[in-house]
MARTINU-475898 format. One record per residue: residue in three letters; z negated, y, x negated of N, C-alpha, C in turn. Coordinates in steps of 0.1 Angstrom, whole numbers, plus 5000, padded with zeros to 4 digits. Layout:
ALAZYXZYXZYX;...
This chain:
UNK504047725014502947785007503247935006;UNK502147995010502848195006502248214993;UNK502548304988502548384974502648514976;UNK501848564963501348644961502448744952;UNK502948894950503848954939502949054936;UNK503049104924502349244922503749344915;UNK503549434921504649564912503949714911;UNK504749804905504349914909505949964903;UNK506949914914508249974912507750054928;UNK508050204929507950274937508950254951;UNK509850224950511250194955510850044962;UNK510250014957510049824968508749844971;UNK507649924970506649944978507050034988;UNK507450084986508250195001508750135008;UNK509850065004510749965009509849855020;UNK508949775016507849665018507149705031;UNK506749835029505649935037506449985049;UNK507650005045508550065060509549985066;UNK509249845060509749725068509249685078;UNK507649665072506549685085506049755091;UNK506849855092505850025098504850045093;UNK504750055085503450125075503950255069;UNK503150345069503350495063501750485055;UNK501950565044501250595036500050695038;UNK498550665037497750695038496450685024;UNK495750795030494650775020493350815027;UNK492350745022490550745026490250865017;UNK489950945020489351115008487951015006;UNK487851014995486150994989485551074975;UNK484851164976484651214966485551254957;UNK485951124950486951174940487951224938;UNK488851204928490051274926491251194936;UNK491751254947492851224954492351104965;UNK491451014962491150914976491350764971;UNK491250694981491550564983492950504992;UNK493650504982495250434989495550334997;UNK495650375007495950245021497750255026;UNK497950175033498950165044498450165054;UNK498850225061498650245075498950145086;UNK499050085091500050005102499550065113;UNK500350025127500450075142499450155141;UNK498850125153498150305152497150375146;UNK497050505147496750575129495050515130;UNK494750485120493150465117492150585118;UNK491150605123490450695122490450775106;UNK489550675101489350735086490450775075;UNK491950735079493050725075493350845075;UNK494050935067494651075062496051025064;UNK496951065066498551015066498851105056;UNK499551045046500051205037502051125030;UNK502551185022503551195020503751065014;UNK505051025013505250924999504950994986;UNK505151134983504651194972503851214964;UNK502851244975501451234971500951134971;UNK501451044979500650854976501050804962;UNK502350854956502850784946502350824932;UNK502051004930501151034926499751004920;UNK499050994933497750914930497750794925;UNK498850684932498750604929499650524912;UNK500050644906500150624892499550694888;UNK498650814887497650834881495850784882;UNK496050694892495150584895495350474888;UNK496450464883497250324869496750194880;UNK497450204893497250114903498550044899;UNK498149894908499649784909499049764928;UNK500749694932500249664945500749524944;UNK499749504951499449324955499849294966;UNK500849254970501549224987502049044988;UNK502049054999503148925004503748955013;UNK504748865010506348885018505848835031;UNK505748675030505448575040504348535041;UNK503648485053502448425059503048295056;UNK502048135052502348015051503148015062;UNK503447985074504448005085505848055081;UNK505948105073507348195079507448325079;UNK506348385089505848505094505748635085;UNK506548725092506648895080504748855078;UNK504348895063503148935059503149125058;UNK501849165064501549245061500149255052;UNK499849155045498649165034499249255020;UNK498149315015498549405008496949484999;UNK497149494990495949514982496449574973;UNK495649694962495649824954495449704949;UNK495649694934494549654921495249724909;UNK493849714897494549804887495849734881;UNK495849864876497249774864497149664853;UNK497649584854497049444838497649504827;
């Protein structure tokens, strides 16, 4: 069975994200700083690439958690991953 972890320890979402080659990105929308993505393989059109600084930034002044999994039911590295607020 896979499962689900939520954190917003900065240090294991970096960690998580550049296990799988993911670099930090953001969608600009209107508002203040964007919409917080991971990147994977190659860069997405609408995808801004920007620093771990400024992702970490936003993404505590956004009072975000991240929602990831380790493993796919298989075994398999997961790269699922979701923003949600903080509880």
């Amino acid at each position: 069975m896979s499962s689900s972890e939520t954190t917003t320890d900065h240090k294991a979402i970096r960690a998580w994200a550049e296990e799988r080659k993911g670099r930090p990105a953001v969608i600009r929308a209107g508002g203040k700083g964007g919409v917080l993505r991971i990147d994977f393989g190659e860069k997405e059109e609408e995808f801004d690439e920007i620093g771990w600084e400024e992702f970490f930034k936003i993404f505590d002044e956004s009072k975000l958690a991240f929602l990831y999994q380790d493993k796919t039911k298989d075994g398999k590295t997961s790269r699922f991953n979701k923003f949600v607020e903080r509880g």
